[in-house]
Every structure is written in C-alpha cells, then in structure tokens.
N, C-alpha and C positions, 0 to 999 in steps of 0.2 A: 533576418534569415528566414528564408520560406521553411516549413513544417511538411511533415510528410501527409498524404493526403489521407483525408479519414477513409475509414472501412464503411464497406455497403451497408455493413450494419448498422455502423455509428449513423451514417447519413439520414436512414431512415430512421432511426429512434429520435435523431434532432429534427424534422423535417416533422415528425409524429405532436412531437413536445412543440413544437410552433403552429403548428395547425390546433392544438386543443387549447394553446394560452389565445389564439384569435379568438376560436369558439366563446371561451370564459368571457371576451369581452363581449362578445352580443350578446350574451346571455343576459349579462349585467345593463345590457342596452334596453334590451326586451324586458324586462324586471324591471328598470324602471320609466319608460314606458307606461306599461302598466299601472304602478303607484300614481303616477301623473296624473292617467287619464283619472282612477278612481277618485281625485281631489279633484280635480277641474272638469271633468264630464267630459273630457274631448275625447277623439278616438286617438286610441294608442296605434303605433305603428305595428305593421304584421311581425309574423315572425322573418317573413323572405326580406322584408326591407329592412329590417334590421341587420339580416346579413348582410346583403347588400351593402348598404350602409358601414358596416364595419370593415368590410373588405376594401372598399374604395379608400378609407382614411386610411388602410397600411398602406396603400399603394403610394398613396400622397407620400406619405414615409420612408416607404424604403424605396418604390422603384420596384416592390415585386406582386406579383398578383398571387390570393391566393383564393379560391374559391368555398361558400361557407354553404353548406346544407341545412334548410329550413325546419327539414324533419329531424335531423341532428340536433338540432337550437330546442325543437319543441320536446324534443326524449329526455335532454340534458334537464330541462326547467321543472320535467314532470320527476325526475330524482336519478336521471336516468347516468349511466359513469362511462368517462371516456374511455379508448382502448387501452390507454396505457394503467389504468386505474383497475379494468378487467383484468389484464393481464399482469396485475399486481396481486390482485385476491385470488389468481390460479398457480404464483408461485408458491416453493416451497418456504421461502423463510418471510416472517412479516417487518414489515418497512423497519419498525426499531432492532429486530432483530440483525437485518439486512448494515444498519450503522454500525452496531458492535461486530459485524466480521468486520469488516472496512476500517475500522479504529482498532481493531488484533491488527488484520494485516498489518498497516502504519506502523504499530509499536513494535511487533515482534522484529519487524525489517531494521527498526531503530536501534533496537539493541543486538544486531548482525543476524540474526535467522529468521531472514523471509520465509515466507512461504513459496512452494512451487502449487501447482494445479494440483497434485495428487494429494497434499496436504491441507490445500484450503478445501478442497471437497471431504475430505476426513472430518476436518472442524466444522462445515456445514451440516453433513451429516453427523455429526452427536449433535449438534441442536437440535435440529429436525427430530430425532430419534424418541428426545428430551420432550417432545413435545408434541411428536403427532403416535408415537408408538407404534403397533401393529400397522397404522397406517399407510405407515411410510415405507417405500419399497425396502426389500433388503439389501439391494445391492446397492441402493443410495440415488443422487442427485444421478445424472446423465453422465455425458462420457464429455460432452462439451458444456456443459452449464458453468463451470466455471470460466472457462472464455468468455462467454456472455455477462457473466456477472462482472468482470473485469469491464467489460467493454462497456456497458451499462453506469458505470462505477464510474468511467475513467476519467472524469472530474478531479479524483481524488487518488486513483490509481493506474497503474502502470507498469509495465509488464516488465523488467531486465537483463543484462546477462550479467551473471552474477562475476564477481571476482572475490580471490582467498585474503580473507584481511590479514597478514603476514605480507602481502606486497604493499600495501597500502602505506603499513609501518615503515616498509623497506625504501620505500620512495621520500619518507620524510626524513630521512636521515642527509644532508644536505648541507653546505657550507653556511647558507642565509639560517637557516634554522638552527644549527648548532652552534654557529657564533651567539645569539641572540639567546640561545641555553646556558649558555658559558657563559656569559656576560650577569645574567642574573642568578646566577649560581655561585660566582666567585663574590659581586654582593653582600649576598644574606651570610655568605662564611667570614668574608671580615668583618659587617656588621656583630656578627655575634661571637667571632675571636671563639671558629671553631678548628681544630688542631687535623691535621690531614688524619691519624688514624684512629679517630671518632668518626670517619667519613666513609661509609660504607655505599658501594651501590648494589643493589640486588634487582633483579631482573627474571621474568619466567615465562618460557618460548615453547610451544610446543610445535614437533616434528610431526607436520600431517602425512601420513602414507597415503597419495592419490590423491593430497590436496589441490592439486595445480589446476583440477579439473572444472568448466566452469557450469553454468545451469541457469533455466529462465524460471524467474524469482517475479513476485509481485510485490510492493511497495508505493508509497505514496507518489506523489504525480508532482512533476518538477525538479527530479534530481538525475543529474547525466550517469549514475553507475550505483550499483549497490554491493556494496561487502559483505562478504557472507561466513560467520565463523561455522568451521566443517572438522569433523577429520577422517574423510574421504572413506577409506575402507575398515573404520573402526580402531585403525592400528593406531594410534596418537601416542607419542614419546613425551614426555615432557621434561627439560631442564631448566635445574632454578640455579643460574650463577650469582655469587656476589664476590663485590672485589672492594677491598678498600683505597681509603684515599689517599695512603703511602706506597701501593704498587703490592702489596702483597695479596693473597686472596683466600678465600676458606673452601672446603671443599668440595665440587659440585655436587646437587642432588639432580638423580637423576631417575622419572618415574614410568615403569613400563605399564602395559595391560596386561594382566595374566593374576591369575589367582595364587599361585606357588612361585619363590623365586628358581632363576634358572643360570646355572652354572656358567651358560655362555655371557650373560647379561655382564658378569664382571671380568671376561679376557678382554685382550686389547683396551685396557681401560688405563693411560700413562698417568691420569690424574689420581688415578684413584677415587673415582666418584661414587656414591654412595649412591 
C-alpha cells in the first residue's frame, strides 16, 4: 500500500540528513588520506577530489547524484558542525532532553492520554523553564514548534485523531470473543467446584458528558488509531454495577461531581442506587 507523501518539511530535513552523512564520509576519506600520506610520504588527495570521489561512489549506488562542497569538507575537518548540528545548539530543548519528551509522549498515549500540541508545549516549556530560567521567553516555545518537533520526531511519532476508549470496549463485546470468555470461565469454575452464588461480577463505567468528541493527539509511530481516556466537559458520572452468579444483584453505586449531595441525584432512581 503506497503511504501518503511526506511534507515539504520532512523532505528537506531527510534530503539535509543525506547530504551531511555523504559529507561524514569524505571527510573520513580526507582524514585518512592524510594519515596515509604522513606514513608513506605520498601526496594525499585534495579536499575537492575527495568530494568528488565520494559523490561518484553514491552515484555508482543509488543512481543519484549529489554534489559535495570542498570548502564544507575543509570547515567540517577544521571542527566545523553541520546545519543540522547548528540548528540543534539553537533549539530550545537539548538532544537527551528532546528523548525524554518523545518517550512521555509514547507512555502517556500508552496508558490513554496522549498528548495534543497545547499540552506537549506546556511539558516542553516546564523543562525549558527548569533549565534556562529568566531566559526563556515567557510565553514559551512558538505557536508551531510543536509541529516541527512532531515532524522532526516522526521516526518515532505521529500525529492522530483521537477516539473515546468506551467505543473501543464497545466493539470488543462480540460473539468470537465472548464465546472464548465463556469457554474459560466455565473452566476455571468446574475446575475449582465454585457454586454460582460465590460468583459475583463487578464492573465500573463511567458516563463521559461530551465524550463522543474527537481530537489530534500525538503518540508513537505505527499504530492506525489512538484511545484517549476524557471526560469531555468535566461532568464524568461513574457506575459500579455487580451482579452475581445466580442472577441476583447488589445495589448499584453510583458517583457524581459535586462537592455536596443533591436531592435530585436520587429521584427517578427504580434501583435504588446509592
């Protein structure tokens, strides 16, 4: 299946990153070279034929040409850093730092709350904050830095639209699957000659207000969808049913938000839920 086609960005950050791993290799040509000549007395090769030279063996290679700069070979050798290496000592977070957001994002997404762009620039800026002080603007990273760090990243990450883990659950509820529940369920109960009303199930749901709604979430790179536990405009109901395994049941609990209880909480209530 063909992939969708990279961003202008991406193209030139990989096209950047390919042009400075050729450079590395003449440099390495030219360097040794050098060591050669000073053992054996002969002359070493320039620094342009060395480009040269190196550019022609990718070509043999891939089929593509790229062209290599002399005076680039000789900046690089004198301790000189490539662009991508510049404009890594002009961002705000440093390389090992830059891992630990990228290994947050991954986790936090793992255990259902990705991050969006407004949240990972909140955790970038407390490290920032943590570490460069007064320095560091106040109002924080840019307005698009986090796209770029996404984009930069995206090896390892990847942008999605979120869905409410409650459909998730909803879709695994299925004949293949519940047989196969029921099959090792009924099991482990004759195995251990357990009596239907020892056999309680309990279960705990909560009612998102505005959960349905979706959102672009970052998470690791390779997964077609991400779940995202929410509850949407704060209102979050929770009920914890249990029922046993002779068909009777105990009495729902059921938990609201609100600091004082509230007289309506228990009208219309047939169960009698606590």
């Amino acid at each position: 299946m063909v992939g969708r086609a990279l961003a202008d960005e991406k193209k030139t950050q990989l096209a950047r990153e390919e042009q400075d791993s050729l450079m590395a290799h003449a440099v390495s040509l030219y360097e040794q070279e050098h060591l050669k000549a000073n053992a054996d007395g002969m002359k070493p090769l320039s620094a342009k034929r060395c480009c040269q030279q190196t550019s022609d063996s990718y070509f043999v290679e891939t089929g593509r040409r790229l062209e290599l700069n002399d005076c680039t070979l000789l900046r690089w050798v004198k301790g000189g850093k490539s662009m991508a290496e510049s404009n890594a000592d002009k961002g705000w977070l440093l390389p090992s730092e830059a891992k630990e957001v990228v290994d947050y994002a991954i986790e936090v997404a793992t255990r259902g709350f990705p991050l969006d762009h407004c949240r990972l620039a909140e955790h970038v800026n407390e490290i920032c904050r943590a570490r460069l002080g007064a320095a560091f603007p106040k109002e924080g990273v840019g307005k698009n830095w986090t796209h770029r760090f996404v984009l930069k990243h995206s090896d390892n990450l990847k942008t999605y639209w979120s869905r409410p883990l409650d459909s998730a659950r909803g879709r695994a509820v299925n004949e293949t699957t519940n047989e196969a529940w029921y099959n090792l369920y009924e099991g482990e109960k004759t195995k251990n000659n357990v009596p239907d009303e020892l056999v309680y199930g309990a279960d705990e749901t909560g009612i998102l207000l505005g959960g349905g709604t979706t959102q672009r979430v970052i998470r690791g790179k390779g997964k077609k969808v991400q779940h995202q536990q929410r509850s949407g405009d704060q209102e979050n109901i929770t009920v914890f049913p249990t029922i046993c395994g002779d068909g009777t049941y105990t009495t729902p609990i059921i938990i609201y938000k609100g600091s004082a209880f509230q007289t309506k909480w228990a009208q219309d209530n047939p169960l009698g839920a606590l």
